[in-house]
Structure formats: C-alpha cells, structure tokens
C-alpha positions in Angstrom: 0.0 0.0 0.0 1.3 3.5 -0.6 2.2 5.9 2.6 -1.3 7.6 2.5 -3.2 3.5 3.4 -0.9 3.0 6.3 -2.9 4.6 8.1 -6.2 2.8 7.6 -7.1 0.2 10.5 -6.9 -3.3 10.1 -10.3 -3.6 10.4 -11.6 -0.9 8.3 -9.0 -2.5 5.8 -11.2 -5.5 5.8 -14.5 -3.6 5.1 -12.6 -1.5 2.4 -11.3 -5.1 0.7 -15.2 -6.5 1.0 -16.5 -2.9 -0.4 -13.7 -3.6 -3.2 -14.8 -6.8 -3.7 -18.1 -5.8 -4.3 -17.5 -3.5 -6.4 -15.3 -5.6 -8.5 -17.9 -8.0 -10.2 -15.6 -9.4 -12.9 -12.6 -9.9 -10.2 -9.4 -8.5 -12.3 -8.5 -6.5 -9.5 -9.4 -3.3 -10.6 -12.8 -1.2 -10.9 -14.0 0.0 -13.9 -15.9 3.5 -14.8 -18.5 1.0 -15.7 -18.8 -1.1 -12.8 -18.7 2.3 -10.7 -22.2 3.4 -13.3 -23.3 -0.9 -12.8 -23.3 0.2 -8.8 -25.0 3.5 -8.6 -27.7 2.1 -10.8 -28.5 -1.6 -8.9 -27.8 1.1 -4.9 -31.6 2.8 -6.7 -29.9 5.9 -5.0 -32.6 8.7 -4.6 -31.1 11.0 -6.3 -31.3 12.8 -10.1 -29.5 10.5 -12.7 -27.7 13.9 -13.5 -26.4 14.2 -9.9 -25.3 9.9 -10.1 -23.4 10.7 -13.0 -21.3 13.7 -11.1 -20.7 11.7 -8.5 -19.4 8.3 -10.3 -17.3 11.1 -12.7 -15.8 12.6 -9.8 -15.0 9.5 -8.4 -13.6 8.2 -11.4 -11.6 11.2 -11.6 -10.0 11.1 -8.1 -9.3 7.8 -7.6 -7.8 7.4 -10.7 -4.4 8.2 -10.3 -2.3 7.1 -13.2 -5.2 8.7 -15.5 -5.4 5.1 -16.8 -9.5 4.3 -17.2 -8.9 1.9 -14.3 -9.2 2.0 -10.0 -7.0 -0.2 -7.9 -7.5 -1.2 -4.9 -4.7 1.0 -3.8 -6.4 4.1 -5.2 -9.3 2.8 -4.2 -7.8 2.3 -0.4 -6.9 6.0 -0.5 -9.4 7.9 -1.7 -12.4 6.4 0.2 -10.4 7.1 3.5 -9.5 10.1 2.7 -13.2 11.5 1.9 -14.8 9.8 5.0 -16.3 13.4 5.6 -17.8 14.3 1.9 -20.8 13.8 0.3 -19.1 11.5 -2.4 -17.7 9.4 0.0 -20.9 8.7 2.2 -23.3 8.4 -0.8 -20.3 6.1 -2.1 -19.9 3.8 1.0 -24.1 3.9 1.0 -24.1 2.6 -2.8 -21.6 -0.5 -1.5 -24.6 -1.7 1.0 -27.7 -0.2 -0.2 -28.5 -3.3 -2.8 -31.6 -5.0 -2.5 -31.6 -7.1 0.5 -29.2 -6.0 2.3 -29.7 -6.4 6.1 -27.8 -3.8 8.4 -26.5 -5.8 12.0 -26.8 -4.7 15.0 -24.0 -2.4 15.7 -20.8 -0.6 14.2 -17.2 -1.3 14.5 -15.9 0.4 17.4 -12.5 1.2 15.2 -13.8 2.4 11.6 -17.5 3.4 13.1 -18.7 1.4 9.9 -21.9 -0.7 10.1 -21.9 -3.5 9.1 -24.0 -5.7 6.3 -24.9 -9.1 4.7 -27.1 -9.8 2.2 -30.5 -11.4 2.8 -30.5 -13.6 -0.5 -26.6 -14.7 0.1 -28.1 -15.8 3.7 -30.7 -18.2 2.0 -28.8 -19.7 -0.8 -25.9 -20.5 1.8 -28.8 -22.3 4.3 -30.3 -24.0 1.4 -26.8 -25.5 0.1 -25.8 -26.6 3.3 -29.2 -28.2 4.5 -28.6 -30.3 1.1 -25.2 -31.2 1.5 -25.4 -32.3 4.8 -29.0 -33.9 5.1 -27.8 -37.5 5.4 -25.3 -36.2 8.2 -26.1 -38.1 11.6 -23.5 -35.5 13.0 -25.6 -32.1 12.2 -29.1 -33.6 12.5 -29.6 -31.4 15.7 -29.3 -28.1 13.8 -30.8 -29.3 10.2 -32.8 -28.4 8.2 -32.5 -24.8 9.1 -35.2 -22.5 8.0 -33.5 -20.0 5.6 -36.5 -17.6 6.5 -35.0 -16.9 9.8 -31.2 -16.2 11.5 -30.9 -20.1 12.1 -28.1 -20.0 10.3 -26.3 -18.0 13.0 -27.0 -19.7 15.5 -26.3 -23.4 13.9 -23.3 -22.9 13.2 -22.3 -22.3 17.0 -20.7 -25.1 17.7 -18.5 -25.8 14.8 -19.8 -29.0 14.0 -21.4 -27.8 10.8 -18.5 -26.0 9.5 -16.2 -29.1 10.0 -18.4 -31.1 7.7 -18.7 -28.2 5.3 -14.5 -27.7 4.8 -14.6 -31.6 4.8 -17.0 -31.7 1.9 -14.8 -28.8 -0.1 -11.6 -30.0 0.3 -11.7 -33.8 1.5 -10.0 -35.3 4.7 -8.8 -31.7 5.9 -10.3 -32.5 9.5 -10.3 -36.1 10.6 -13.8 -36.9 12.2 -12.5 -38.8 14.8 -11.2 -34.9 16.2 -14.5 -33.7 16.1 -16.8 -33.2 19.2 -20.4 -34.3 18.4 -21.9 -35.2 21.8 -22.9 -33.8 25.6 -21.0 -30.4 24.5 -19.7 -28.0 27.0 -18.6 -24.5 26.2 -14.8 -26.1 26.1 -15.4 -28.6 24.0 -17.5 -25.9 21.8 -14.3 -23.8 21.6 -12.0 -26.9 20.7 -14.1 -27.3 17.4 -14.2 -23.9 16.9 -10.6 -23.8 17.1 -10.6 -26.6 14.7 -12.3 -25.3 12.0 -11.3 -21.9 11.7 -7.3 -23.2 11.5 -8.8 -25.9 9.3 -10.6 -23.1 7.3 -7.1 -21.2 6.7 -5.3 -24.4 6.2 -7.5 -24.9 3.1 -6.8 -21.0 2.1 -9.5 -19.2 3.8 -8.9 -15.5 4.6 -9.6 -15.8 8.5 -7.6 -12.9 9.5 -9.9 -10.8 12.4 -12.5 -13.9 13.0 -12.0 -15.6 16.0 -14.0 -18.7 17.9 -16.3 -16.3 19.7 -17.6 -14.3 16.6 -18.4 -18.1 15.3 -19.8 -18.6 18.9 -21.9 -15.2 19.1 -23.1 -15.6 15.3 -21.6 -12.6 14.1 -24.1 -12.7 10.5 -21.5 -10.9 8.2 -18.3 -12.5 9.8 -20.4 -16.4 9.7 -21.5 -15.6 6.1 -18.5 -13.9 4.9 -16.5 -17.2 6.3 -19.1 -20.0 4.9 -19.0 -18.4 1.4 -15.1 -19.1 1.4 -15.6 -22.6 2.4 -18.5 -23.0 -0.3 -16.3 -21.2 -3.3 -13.2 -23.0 -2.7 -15.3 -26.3 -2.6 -17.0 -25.5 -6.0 -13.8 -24.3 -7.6 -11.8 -27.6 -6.7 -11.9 -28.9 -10.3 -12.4 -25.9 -12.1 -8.7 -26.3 -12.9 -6.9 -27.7 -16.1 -5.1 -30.1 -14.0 -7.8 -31.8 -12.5 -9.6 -31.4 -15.5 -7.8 -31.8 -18.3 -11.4 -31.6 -21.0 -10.9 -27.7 -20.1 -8.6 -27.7 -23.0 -11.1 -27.5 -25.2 -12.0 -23.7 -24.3 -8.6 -22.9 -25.7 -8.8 -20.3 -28.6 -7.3 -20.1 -31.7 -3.6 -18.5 -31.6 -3.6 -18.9 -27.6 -0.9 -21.8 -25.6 -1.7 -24.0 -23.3 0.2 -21.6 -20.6 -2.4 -18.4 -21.9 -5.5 -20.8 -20.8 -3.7 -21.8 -17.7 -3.0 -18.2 -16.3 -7.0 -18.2 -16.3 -8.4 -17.9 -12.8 -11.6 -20.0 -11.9 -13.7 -17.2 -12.3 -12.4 -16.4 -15.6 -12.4 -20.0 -16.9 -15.9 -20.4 -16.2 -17.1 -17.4 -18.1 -15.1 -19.0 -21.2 -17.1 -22.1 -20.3 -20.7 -20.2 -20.4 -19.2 -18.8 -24.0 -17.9 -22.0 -25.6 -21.4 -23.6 -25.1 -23.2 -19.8 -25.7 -21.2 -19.9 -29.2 -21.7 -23.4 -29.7 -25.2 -22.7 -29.4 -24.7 -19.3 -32.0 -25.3 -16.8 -29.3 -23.4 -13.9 -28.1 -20.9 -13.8 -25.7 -21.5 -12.8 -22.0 -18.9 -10.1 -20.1 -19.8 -11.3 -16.7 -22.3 -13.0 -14.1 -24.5 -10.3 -13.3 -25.5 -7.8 -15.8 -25.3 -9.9 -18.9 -27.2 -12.8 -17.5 -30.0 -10.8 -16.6 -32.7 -11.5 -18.6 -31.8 -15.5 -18.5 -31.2 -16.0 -22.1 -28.2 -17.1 -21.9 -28.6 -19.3 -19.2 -31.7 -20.9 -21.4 -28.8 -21.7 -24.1 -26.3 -22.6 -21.8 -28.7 -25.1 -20.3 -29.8 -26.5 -23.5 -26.3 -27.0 -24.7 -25.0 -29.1 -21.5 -27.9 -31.0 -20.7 -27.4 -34.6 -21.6 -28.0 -35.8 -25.4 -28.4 -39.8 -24.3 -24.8 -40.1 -26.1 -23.3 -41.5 -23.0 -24.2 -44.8 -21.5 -26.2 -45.2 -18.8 -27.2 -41.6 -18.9 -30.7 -40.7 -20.0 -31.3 -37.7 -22.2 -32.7 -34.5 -20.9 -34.8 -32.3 -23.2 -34.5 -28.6 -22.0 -38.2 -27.0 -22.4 -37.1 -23.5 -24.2 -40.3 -22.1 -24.5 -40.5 -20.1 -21.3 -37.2 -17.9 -23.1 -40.3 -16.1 -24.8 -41.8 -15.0 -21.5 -41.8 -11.6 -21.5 -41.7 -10.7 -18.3 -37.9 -11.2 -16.7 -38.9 -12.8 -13.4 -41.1 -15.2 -14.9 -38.8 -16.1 -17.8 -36.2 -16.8 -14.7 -38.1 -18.8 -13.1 -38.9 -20.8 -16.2 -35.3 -21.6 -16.9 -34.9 -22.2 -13.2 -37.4 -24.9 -13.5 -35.3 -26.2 -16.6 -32.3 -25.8 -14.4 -33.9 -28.2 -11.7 -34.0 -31.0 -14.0 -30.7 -31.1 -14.5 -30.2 -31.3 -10.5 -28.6 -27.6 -10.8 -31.4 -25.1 -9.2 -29.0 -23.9 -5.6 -27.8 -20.8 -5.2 -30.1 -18.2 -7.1 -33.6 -17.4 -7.1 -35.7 -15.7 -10.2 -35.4 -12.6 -8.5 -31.4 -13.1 -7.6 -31.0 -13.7 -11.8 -33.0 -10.6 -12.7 -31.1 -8.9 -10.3 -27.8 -10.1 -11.6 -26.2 -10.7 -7.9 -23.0 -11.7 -8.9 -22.0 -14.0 -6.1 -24.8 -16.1 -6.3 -24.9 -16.4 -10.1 -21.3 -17.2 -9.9 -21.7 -20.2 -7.7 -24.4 -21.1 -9.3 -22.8 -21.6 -12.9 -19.7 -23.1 -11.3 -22.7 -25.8 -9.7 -23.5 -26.1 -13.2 -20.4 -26.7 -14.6 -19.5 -29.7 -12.5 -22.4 -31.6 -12.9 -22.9 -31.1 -16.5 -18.8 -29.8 -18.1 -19.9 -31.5 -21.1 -16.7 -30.9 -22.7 -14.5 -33.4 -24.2 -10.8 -33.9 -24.2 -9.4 -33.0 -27.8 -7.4 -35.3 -29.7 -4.7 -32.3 -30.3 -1.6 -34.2 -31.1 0.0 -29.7 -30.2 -0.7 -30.4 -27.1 2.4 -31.1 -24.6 0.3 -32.9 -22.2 3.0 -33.8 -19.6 3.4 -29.8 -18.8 -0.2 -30.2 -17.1 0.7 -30.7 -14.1 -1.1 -31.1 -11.1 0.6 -28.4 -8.2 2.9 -30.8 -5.2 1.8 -30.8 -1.4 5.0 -28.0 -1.0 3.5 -25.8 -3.6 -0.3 -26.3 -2.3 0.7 -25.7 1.3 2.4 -22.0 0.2 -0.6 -21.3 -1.8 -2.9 -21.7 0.9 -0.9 -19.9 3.1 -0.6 -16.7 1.3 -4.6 -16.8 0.4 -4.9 -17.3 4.4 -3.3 -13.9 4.7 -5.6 -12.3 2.8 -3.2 -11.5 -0.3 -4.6 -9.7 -3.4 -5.4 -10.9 -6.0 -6.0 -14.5 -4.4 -3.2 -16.8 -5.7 -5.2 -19.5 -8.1 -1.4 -20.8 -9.9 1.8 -20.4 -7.5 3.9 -19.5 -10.6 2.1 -17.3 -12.7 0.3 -15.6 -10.0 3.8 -14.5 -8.0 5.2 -13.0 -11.8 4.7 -9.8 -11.2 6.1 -9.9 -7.4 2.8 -7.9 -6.2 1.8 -10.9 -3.7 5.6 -11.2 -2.7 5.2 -7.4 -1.1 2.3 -8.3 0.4 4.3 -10.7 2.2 7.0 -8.9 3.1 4.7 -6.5 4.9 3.2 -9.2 7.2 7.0 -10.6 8.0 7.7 -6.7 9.2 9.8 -5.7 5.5 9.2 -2.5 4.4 8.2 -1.9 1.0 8.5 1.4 -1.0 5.4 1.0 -3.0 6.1 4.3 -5.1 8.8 1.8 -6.8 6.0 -1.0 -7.2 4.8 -0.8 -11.3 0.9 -1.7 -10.5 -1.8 -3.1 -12.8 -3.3 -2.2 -15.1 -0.5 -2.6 -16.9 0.5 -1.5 -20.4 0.2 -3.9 -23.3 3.7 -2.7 -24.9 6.3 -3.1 -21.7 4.1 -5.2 -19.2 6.7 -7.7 -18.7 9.1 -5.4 -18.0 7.7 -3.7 -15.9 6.7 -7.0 -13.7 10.4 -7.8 -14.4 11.0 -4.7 -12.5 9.2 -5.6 -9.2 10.4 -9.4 -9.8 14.1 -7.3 -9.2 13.0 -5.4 -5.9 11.6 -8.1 -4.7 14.4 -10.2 -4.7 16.8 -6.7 -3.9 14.3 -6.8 -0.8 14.7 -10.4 0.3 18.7 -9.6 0.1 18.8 -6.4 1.7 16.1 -5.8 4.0 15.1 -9.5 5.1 18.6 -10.9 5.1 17.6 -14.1 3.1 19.8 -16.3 1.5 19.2 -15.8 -2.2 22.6 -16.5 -3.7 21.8 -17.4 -7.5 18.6 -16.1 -7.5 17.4 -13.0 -9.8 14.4 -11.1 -10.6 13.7 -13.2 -13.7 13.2 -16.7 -12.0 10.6 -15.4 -10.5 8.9 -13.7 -13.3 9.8 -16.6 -15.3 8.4 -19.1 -12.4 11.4 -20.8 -11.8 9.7 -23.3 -9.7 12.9 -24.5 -7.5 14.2 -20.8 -6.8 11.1 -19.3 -6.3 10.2 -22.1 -3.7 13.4 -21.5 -1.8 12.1 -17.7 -1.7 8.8 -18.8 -0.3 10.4 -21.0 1.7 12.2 -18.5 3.7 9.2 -16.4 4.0 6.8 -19.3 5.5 9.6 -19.7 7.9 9.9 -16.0 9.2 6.6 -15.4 9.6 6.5 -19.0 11.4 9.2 -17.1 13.4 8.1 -13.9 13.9 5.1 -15.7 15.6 7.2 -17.5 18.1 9.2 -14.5 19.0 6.1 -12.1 19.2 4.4 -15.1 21.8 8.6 -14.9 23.8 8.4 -11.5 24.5 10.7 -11.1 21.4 13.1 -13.7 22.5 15.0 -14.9 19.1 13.7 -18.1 18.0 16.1 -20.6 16.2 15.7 -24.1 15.2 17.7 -25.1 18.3 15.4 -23.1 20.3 12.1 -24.8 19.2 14.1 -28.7 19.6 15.0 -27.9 22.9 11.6 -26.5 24.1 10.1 -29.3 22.6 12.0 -31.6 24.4 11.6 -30.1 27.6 7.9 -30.3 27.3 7.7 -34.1 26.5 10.4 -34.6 29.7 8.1 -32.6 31.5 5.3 -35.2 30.5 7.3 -38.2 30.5 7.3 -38.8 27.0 10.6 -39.7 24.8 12.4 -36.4 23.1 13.5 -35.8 19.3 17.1 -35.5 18.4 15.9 -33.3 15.9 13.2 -32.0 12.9 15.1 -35.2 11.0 14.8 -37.8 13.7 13.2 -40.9 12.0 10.4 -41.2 14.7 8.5 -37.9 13.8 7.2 -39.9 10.3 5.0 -42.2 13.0 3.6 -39.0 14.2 3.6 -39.8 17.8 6.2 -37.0 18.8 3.7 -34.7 17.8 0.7 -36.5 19.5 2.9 -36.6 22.5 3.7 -33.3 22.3 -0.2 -32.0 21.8 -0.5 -34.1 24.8 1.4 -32.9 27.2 0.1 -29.3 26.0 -3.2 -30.3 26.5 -2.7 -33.2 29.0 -5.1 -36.5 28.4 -6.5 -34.9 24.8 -5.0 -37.5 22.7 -6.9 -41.0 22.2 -3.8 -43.2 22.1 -6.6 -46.2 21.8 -7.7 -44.9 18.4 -3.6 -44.6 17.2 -1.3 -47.7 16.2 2.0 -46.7 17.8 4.3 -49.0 16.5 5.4 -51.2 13.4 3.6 -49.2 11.0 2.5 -49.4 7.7 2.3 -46.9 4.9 -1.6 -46.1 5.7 -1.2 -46.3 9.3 1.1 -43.1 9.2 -0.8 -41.5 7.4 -3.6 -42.1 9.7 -1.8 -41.2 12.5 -0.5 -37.8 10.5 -4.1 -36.9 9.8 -5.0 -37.3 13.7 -2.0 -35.1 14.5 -2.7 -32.0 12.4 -6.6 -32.0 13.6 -5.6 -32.1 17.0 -2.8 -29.7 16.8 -5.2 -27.1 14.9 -8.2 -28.2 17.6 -6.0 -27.2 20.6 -5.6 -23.8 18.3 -2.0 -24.0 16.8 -2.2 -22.7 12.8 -0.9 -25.8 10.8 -1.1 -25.7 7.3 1.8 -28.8 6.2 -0.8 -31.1 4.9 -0.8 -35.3 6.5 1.8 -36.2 3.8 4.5 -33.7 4.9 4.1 -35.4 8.3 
C-alpha cells in the first residue's frame, strides 16, 4: 500500500477489501468507470440520474491516479479514507450496501464506526446448500434443516460442527472426524471445534484474519456468512482447474498456448465455459455473471447445450423446455429456466429474482454448480498439445498457496507461478514478515500492453533486492527473472524462507521477542515431552517424527489426556497407518488452536 493506506485500521481495511470486492464483479482487481455506473444504478440511489453521473465522474476522476481508465484497490484504499467526511464518500460507502436485501447488523465497529452488512439472499442460498449437503449427516441432525427464513443460520453454526463437515465436503480429509466433538458439548469442548475449523478453514486457504472462535460462537451474520462463502467457493472451484480437469482444454482459442489458458483464474475459466457452449449454441458472448445474465437468455442456451443428449451410456437424455425464453416478463422467464435448471439437479444458489437482479455472487456459484455436474466438454485429440506440462501443483507448492490466500493476499493466488510473476503478492508478504516496502517503486496493474513484462520484471528485481537487503535471506543465485519466469525450484526457496519468518516472527512475538532458532524450538520441545514423561526428538530429521507420535505426544502434554492413544497404532507401521496417524496429528494440533497448514503427507 502507498504511505497515504498506512494509516487505515486493520479492520476498516477488511470492510474497504469487501467494499472492493463488491464493487469488482468481474474480479481483475481493478474497478472499472463502468462497474462504478453498474453500482450507482443496482444502490436505486434517490437522487437525479444527473447528480449519479457527477458523483461516479468525480469519483472516477480522483481515484484514478495514473489517469489510466482503471481503479486499484490501492487508489481505491486511498481515496475512500480520505473522503470519510464528503458527500461523495458517504453516498459512495451507502451505494456499497444499499443493494436489494441488504440487512444492516446490530452495531458498528468500534475502530472504523462502519456498520456492518450481509445480504438477505446470500443468507438463503448458503442455508439451502448446506441443508442439502449435509442432510444425510447423523453429525448435524440437531441443527438441520434450518429454516433460511430466519437467523438459524447464525445460531447453527455455533458449535462448529457444521462448519467441519462443510471444509470436509470442499476439500476432502482436511479434518479427521474422529477430532470432532459431536456429543454432551460444554462450552470447552465448543471452543475446541471452533478452534478446529477456523485453523482448518485457513489451512484450506480461507482469509480468517480478524474472525475468531467467539464471533463463530456469538453468530456474528457478516463474519459467519463472509467465512461459509469461502468454504463454499473454494469447494466449487476444486476442479475448475486444467489439471484436475484436463477436458478444459477445449475452451482454448485459436492463436492462444496452453500456458495463456492456464494463467486463467476460476472465475475467468468459467465465463469461457458459459461462451464456448453460448457460441456453440450461436449466441453472443457474455462479459460477466451479473449484468449480462440478466434477462436469463443465456442461461436458457447454456442449459440446453450441456444438458445430456443420451450419447453416454447409462445416462438418459434431458430435453430442456425452451419455450419459457419467450416469457416476456424477466422474473417469470427466470423462473422458467430455473425450473429447466432443476431438472438437471442444478437449481441452488439463485432465485428468479437473484438472476434478474444479476447478484453476482450467487450467479457465480451457481454456474460453477453447473459446470460440475454437466462440463460437457470433451478432451481434444490435439496431437499440439504437450500434455506432460499439465501438471497437477505438489503438497510444498499447495501448502504455500494456501498460506498466502490465508493472509488475505490480493489478488488471491489460483497458480503459485504465474500468480507470484509480477512480485505484487511477494510485497504483500514482506509486509506481514515486518519488511518495508516502498510501494512508489511497485509498477501496479493495469498494466501497459507494450512493456508489461518489464515492468513486472521490475518488481520481480525489488523483490528479490528486498529479500537480500532488507530480510537478510539467503538468495545466492537467484534474480528477478526466475521469479517472473516461475522458476519453480528458486522461487520455492524464496517462499520458503518467508513461511519460515513469519512462522518465526510468531514465536518471537508469543517470547516476549526472545529470538527463535531451530535449536530453540528442539530444545523446548524436548523439555515439554520430559516434563510429560514422553521420549524427546534428536531433531526436525529424527526418523520417529514420520510415526507422528512426537507430535501427539507433544499436543498431549500441552493439552494433557486430549490425545486418544486407543484410536492410534504406535508401533510397526505401515504406509496407511502413518498416514492415519499424520491426519490425527494435524486435527488435533489445529483443535487445541496452533495454525498448521503442512498437509498429512508432509508429516
């Protein structure tokens, strides 16, 4: 951030990143003139179209810095702080919130005197998807079904049960269920599972920074909601990715690589999925998930073009009824293709009047719902096509990914490489390990079509001048250009050392600033399990720690007779059994509230 957003509160940072976010339909990181005009019209401000305009031009105006048609974040950041007083600014912050459905909570933050908001419809399309996902669950049977018309919700989720299940069902085997608390719960036991699946939730790359147990515990709506969607997205993302996926390949375009289509984020490859099937069917393309999807024609073709033909075995065909595309009125021609939709085991997410409206959260998950039941999309036999560079990402590279997105990093990191080229992230980074970073030498986006790599080149160069000067990193060997290239070993020894200072800093913040080594940690490991009567380590190498049961020991004596040693094999053990163990381990270390986010293999 430049010198002028240092001085914006972590909190009200949050609110201004949500606002952003808000604001930001398509999710390129930057805000539009246009999607400034898209949110004057949808807040039905009371106020002259005349007077709209002045205010989204003089908006436009100031915030945009570098004169460049496009808003940051960081001149976003700015500018909104620094008119908290004027007219523009409240009739701006009121636009972010005043959206159909909005629901003010009870209260304002005591820091930024903001209130804050959730939206009504996001609230019921979240109940709805969870009540189905988890119906068959014996575990959550004393909170479900919850009754979307009410705060339920809130209060449901209370006790961390259903928001175990829920990162279970997105990203599979995070938690192990034998960690869980399900019965005669006490207001400890409560907290455990809390504890559980918010470090679970940032293990899995949820942005969890400022929500703690008790906001969970107290039903906070827009920190609960604001949480849940994470879960939910990352869950319906999961194999929007060309490496999971490999039929994806058939959205590339003529003249583009394979490394064009892979630089896609999720968002962005499913918008190139609604137009392959939109031009398949000889229909126009669509810019986005809210505006252009408004009057449901689109989706009527999109339907009609992925619903089963009958050419697959063992799958019945499904004739799409297009006739209600002729309605004339936009909330009944909704719900007609809604009803289409249903047939195909796809109606979650949006109502008729959530289409019309073009909410473009709730259409987004609910064309990424589409898209994995019904891809239809076939591998092409492209003999161009160097299929071994498709690579699926390792544990290492998965485990830093996560991390950063944990932190709250913008843009969200979708691809380590690719993502990390123009070193934006990497100052991000360097901030939370206590670096300072001269952002007046940062080259932001937008940037120029003639020069853009150079001018990523150029951060890619600070970056690593940072790392050697100012964080005292060992970088020998390494240049800006392996990591704008994504030289995968050097830019992992970069991350590498940044993990492990943070990690660091942690420790030394919790010692009164003592200075924390690798020696340090053995030794007051080893003092713990003598204190306990358990065997020590000889070190992070010793054999042992692959059984897992120093670190069940050590969460033991921690947390003294929390570990179920009957449901662990201890000795001789095979391949599986490890891993078993492993799993065990990390839930209970994240249960008893340490932030683990090396995945069961690492172990």
């Amino acid at each position: 951030m430049a010198a002028e957003a240092h001085t914006v509160s972590t909190e009200e940072m949050e609110e201004l990143r949500e606002a952003f976010s808000k604001v930001d339909v398509d999710g390129n990181g930057y805000i539009s003139t246009q999607e400034l005009n898209d949110l004057f019209k949808a807040a039905n401000l009371p106020l002259p179209g005349y007077r709209v305009r002045e205010i989204v031009q003089e908006l436009s105006q100031t915030m945009d810095q570098d004169k460049d048609g496009k808003i940051t974040f960081q001149e976003f950041t700015n500018v909104v702080h620094g008119l908290k007083s004027s007219e523009v600014a409240k009739t701006f912050r009121k636009a972010i919130n005043k959206k159909e459905g909005i629901c003010a909570v009870a209260g304002t933050s005591e820091q930024s005197g903001t209130q804050h908001s959730y939206a009504e419809e996001e609230k019921v399309a979240f109940v709805n998807w969870v009540n189905k996902a988890l119906e068959k669950d014996p575990d959550c049977q004393h909170v479900l079904p919850m009754d979307p018309s009410t705060n339920h919700l809130f209060s449901a989720m209370g006790d961390g049960i259903v928001l175990c299940k829920m990162i279970n069902l997105s990203v599979p085997d995070t938690i192990d269920e034998r960690t869980i608390n399900k019965k005669k719960l006490t207001p400890f036991t409560i907290q455990e599972n809390l504890n559980l699946a918010l470090n679970s939730a940032s293990a899995i790359g949820c942005h969890v920074v400022n929500i703690g147990a008790e906001d969970l515990k107290e039903g906070r709506q827009h920190l609960v909601l604001g949480l849940l969607w994470q879960v939910i997205k990352i869950g319906l993302f999961a194999d929007i990715e060309i490496s999971r996926n490999e039929a994806l390949i058939a959205l590339l375009r003529d003249g583009e690589s394979l490394e064009d289509l892979m630089k896609l984020s999720p968002e962005e490859l499913l918008l190139r999925w609604a137009n392959y099937h939109l031009e398949e069917a000889g229909c126009s393309r669509i810019n986005n998930f809210s505006s252009d999807i408004k009057d449901s024609k689109a989706y009527y073709n999109i339907l009609n073009q992925v619903a089963p033909k009958g050419d697959e075995e063992g799958i019945p065909p499904i004739a799409i009824d297009m006739s209600g595309i002729r309605e004339k009125e936009d909330v009944r021609r909704a719900e007609c293709m809604l009803e289409q939709a249903d047939r195909l085991g796809c109606r979650q997410f949006v109502t008729a009047t959530d289409v019309v409206r073009g909410n473009p959260k709730l259409n987004l998950a609910f064309v990424a719902n589409l898209f994995n039941k019904h891809p239809a999309l076939k591998k092409p036999d492209n003999q161009d096509i160097d299929w071994s560079s498709i690579e699926g990402e390792t544990r290492e590279e998965r485990t830093f990914r996560n991390w950063m997105n944990s932190l709250g990093v913008n843009p969200r990191v979708n691809h380590l490489y690719l993502d990390l080229a123009d070193a934006l992230v990497i100052f991000q980074l360097y901030e939370k390990i206590k670096v300072p970073v001269n952002w007046d030498k940062v080259n932001k986006p937008p940037y120029p079509k003639l020069g853009s790599n150079m001018k990523k080149l150029e951060n890619c160069n600070y970056a690593v001048e940072l790392g050697k000067k100012e964080a005292k990193f060992s970088l020998v060997g390494i240049a800006g250009q392996d990591l704008n290239e994504g030289n995968k070993t050097l830019t992992l020894a970069l991350l590498w050392q940044l993990m492990r200072r943070y990690t660091l800093n942690i420790l030394e913040d919790l010692g009164d600033g003592q200075k924390v080594t690798d020696e340090t940690i053995v030794s007051w490991v080893n003092n713990t399990l003598q204190e306990a009567g358990k065997h020590t380590i000889s070190g992070f190498k010793d054999g042992c720690i692959s059984s897992s049961m120093p670190v069940l020991d050590l969460i033991d004596a921690i947390q003294p007779g929390c570990i179920r040693y009957d449901l662990l094999k201890t000795e001789h053990l095979t391949d599986e059994e490890k891993l078993n163990n492993a799993k065990y381990a990390i839930s209970m270390a994240r249960k008893i509230g340490a932030r683990v986010y090396a995945l069961l293999e690492c172990v």
